[in-house]
C-alpha positions in Angstrom: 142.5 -229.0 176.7 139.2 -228.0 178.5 138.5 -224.6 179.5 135.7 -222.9 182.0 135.2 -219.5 182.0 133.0 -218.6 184.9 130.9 -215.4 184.4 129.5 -214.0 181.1 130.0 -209.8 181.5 132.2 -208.5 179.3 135.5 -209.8 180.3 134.2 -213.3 180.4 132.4 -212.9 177.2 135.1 -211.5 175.6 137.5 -213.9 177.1 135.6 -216.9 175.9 135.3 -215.5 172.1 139.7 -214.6 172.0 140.2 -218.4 173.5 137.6 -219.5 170.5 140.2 -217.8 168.2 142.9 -219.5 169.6 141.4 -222.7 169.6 141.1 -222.5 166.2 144.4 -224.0 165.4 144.5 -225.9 169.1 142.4 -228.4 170.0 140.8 -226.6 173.4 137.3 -227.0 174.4 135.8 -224.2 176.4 132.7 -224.0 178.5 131.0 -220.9 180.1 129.4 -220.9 183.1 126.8 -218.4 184.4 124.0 -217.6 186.9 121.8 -216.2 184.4 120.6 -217.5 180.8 122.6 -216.1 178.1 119.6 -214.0 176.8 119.4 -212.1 180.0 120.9 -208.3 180.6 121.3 -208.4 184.2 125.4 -208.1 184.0 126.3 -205.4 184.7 128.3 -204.9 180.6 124.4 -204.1 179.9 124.3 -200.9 181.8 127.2 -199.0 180.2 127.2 -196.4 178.2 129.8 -197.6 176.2 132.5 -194.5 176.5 136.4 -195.3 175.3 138.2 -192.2 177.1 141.0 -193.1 178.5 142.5 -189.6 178.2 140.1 -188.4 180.4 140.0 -190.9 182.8 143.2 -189.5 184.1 142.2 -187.2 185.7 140.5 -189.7 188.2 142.9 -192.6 187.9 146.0 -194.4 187.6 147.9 -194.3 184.8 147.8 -197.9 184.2 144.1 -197.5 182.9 145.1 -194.7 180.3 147.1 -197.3 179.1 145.3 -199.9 179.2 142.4 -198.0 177.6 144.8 -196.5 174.8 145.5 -200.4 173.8 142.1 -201.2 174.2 140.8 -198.6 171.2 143.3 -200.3 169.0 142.1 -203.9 169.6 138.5 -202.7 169.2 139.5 -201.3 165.9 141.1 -204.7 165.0 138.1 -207.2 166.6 135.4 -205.6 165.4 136.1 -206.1 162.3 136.3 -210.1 163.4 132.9 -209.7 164.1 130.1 -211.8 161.3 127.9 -208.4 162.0 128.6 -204.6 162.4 128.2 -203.0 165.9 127.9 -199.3 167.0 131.3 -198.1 167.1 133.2 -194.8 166.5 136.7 -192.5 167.2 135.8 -189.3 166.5 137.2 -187.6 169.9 135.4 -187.0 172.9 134.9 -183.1 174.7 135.1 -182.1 178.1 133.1 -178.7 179.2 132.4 -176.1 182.2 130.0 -173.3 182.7 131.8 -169.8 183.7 132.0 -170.5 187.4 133.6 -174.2 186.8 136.3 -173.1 184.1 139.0 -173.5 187.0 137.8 -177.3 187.4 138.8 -177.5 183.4 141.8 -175.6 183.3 143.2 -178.0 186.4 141.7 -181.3 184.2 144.2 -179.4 181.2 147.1 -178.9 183.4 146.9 -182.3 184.9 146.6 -184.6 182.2 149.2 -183.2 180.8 151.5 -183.3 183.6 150.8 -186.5 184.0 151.6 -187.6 180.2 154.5 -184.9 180.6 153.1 -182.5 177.9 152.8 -185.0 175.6 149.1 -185.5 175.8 146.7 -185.1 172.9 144.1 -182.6 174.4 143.5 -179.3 172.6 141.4 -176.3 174.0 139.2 -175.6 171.2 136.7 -172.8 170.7 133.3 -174.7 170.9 131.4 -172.4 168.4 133.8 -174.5 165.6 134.2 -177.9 167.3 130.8 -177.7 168.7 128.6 -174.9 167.6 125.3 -175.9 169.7 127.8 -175.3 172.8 128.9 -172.2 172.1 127.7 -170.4 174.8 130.3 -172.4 177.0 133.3 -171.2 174.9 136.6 -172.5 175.3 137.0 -176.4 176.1 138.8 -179.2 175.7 139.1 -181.6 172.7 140.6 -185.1 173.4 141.4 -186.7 170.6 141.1 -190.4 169.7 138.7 -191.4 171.9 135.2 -193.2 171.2 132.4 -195.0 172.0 130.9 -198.3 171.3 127.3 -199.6 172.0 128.0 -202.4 174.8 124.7 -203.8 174.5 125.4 -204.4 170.3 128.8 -206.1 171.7 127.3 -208.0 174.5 124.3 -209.3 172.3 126.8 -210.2 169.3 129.8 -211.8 171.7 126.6 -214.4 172.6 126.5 -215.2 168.8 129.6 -215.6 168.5 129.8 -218.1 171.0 126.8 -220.0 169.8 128.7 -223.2 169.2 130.4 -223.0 172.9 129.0 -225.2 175.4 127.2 -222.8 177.6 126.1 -223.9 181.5 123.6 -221.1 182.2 121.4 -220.6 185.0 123.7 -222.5 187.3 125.3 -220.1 190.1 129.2 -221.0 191.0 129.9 -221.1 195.1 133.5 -221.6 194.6 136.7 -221.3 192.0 139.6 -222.5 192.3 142.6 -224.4 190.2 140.7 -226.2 187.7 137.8 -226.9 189.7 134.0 -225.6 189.4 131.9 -226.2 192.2 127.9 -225.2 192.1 124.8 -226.2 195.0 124.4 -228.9 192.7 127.9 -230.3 191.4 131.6 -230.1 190.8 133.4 -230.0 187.5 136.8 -230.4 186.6 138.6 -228.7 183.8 142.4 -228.3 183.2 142.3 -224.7 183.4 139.4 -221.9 185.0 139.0 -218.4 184.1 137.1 -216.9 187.2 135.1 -213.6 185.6 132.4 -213.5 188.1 132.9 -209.5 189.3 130.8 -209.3 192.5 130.1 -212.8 192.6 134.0 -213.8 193.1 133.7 -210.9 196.5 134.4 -214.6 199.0 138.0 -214.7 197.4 138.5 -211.2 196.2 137.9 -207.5 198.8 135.7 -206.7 196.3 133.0 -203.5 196.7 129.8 -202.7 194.5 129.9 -198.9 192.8 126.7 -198.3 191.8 126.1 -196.1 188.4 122.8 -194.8 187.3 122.1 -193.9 183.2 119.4 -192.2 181.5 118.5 -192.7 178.0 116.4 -189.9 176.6 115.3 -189.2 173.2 116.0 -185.5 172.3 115.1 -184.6 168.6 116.1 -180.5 169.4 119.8 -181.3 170.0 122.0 -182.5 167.5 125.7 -182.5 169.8 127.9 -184.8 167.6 130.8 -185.7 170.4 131.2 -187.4 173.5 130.8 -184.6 176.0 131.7 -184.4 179.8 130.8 -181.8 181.6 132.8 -180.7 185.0 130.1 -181.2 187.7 130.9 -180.1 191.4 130.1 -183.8 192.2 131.0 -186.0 189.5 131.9 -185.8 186.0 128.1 -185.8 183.9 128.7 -187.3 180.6 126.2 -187.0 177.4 126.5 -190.0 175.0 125.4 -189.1 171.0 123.7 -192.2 169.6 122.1 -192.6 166.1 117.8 -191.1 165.6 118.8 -188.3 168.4 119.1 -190.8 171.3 121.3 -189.4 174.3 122.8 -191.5 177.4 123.0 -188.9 180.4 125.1 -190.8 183.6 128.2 -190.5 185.2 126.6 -191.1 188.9 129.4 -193.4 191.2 127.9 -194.3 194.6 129.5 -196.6 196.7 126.2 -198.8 197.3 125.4 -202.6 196.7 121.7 -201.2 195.8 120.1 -202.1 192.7 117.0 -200.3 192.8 115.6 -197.9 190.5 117.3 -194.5 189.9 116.2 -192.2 192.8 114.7 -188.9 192.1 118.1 -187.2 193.3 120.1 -188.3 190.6 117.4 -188.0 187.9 117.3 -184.5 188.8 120.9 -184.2 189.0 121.7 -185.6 185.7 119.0 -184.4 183.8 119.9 -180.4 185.2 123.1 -180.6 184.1 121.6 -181.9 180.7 119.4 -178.9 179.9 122.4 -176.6 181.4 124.6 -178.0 178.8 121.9 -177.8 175.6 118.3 -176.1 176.4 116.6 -179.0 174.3 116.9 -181.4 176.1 114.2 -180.0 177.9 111.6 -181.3 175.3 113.9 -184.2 175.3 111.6 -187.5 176.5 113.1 -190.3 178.4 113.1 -193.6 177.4 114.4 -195.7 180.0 116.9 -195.9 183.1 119.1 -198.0 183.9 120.9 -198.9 186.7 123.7 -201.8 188.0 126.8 -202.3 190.4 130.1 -202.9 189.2 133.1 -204.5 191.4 135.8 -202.5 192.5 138.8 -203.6 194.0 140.4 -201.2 197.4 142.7 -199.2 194.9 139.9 -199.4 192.2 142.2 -201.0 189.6 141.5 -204.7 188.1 143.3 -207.6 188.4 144.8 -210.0 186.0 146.3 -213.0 187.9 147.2 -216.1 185.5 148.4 -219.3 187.9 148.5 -223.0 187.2 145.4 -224.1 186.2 143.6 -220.6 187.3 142.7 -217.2 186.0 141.4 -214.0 187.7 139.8 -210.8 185.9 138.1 -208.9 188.0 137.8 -205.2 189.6 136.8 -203.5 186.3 135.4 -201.2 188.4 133.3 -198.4 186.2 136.1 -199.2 183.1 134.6 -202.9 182.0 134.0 -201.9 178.7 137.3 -199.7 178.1 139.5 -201.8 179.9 138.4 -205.6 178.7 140.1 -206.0 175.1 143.8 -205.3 176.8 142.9 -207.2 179.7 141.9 -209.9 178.2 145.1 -210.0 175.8 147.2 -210.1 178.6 145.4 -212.5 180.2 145.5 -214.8 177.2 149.5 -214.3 176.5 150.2 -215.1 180.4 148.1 -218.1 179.8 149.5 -218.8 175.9 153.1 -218.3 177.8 152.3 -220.9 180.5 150.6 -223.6 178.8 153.3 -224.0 175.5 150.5 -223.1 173.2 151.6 -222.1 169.9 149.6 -219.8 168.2 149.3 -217.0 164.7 147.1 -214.8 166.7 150.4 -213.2 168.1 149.3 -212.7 171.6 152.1 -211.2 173.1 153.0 -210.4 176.7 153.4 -206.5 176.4 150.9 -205.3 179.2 
């Protein structure tokens, strides 16, 4: 059986490497497609900071991406370890904070996530001088347990070495999918089945919109915060991100905008503010790069799966790519496993 994949962010990398696994015991011969080279870090996947919280992205969303999150952590435990090298990856619970004025905004985040798991949630108020002592002056907030992060740039980098011995078709950009046809400026291919994981470049066949996000990594050798912290920001949710040698991602910006463009002077401000508010050195803290990209959203921002005969859709990962794409991905495999008779050990199994 030949396979395309069309698109190489996350869920199409990702994709490609699970169908690899399964074509271990089947005889299936997968291709990827995409309009850069394989080396390149234009895709969006590049840009995140790589946070698993799908506790806290309740607050903002549908309970389908909790739970699609929740099973995400577990198949990222499971994967990595697939993996022929290590990758930046860790559980160790996430935090979410306020200032004095904004302790409201976290008592309501408190109230409804757990109305919304109906009291069964796993989010503790904690006295940050224990769980946190550099944020003690903040007091009381919120400890989510089980959540993570993962470096997407490790996972993105490694997924391409994984697939070394796939039959890449880079550089080429992909006018239309449909039911096992590929059709480019230049040619049309046939397949007996297409996975369509273009994000924004599928927006002819899919309402899809572009939510820009803006990071900034910054090296701050004067803080030493160990969690995944949010902090409740009158506009948006400002994250910090702890990585190894006191590197810190700053981000959290959402603007509905198709611009790609450097950061703008608003939002460095912005983030970085709420930065030193949180921890006064990251004052002294120097930044090493920005970064900035667009990620598709669907109208209700949730994503699709659709599995037909002889064509697959993933798309709208809207700012959840990385948290979202293991289960995704799973259940877009079983739905295909299902339709196509394919036996397999990997026990993929239709449970999303």
């Amino acid at each position: 059986m030949k396979l395309a994949v069309v698109g190489a962010g996350i869920a199409g990398r990702m994709l490609a490497w699970r169908l690899s696994k399964l074509g271990n015991e089947q005889d299936l011969e997968i291709t990827i497609f995409d309009k850069a080279n394989r080396k390149d870090r234009s895709a969006c996947s590049f840009a995140a900071a790589g946070i698993l919280s799908p506790l806290a992205e309740l607050e903002m969303a549908e309970k389908d991406i909790y739970e699609f999150g929740k099973r995400s952590l577990e198949l990222y435990a499971q994967w990595l370890e697939e993996l022929s090298k290590e990758i930046f990856f860790k559980k160790t619970g996430s935090l979410v904070v306020a200032h004095a004025q904004d302790k409201v905004d976290l008592e309501h985040f408190y109230n409804l996530v757990n109305r919304k798991l109906n009291n069964k949630s796993k989010v503790k108020k904690v006295n940050l001088t224990v769980k946190e002592p550099e944020l003690e002056q903040l007091g009381e907030g919120l400890f989510l347990q089980n959540e993570g992060q993962i470096d997407p740039i490790q996972l993105m980098e490694q997924l391409t070495q994984e697939l070394e011995s796939i039959n890449w078709i880079e550089d080429t950009e992909v006018v239309k999918v449909s039911a096992k046809q590929i059709e480019t400026r230049d040619k049309n291919y046939k397949y007996d089945w297409v996975f369509d994981c273009r994000g924004l470049g599928a927006s002819e066949e899919l309402p899809l919109r572009a939510v820009r996000g803006e990071l900034l990594w910054v090296e701050a050798p004067d803080v030493t915060i160990k969690h995944l912290t949010r902090l409740m920001h009158p506009r948006y949710r400002i994250y910090i991100v702890p990585r190894p040698n006191n590197i810190y991602l700053i981000g959290a910006t959402e603007i509905e905008s198709e611009d790609r463009s450097p950061i703008s002077v608003r939002s460095s401000l912005e983030l970085l503010s709420a930065a030193y508010s949180v921890h006064k050195g990251f004052g002294e803290a120097r930044i090493i790069k920005s970064v900035v990209n667009c990620r598709p959203a669907l109208p209700d921002n949730l994503p699709i799966v659709e599995i037909e005969n002889g064509l697959g859709k993933i798309n709208g990962l809207y700012r959840h790519g990385i948290l979202l794409a293991p289960a995704l991905i799973e259940k877009a495999i079983a739905e295909f496993v299902v339709m196509t008779n394919i036996n397999s050990e990997n026990n993929y199994a239709v449970n999303a």
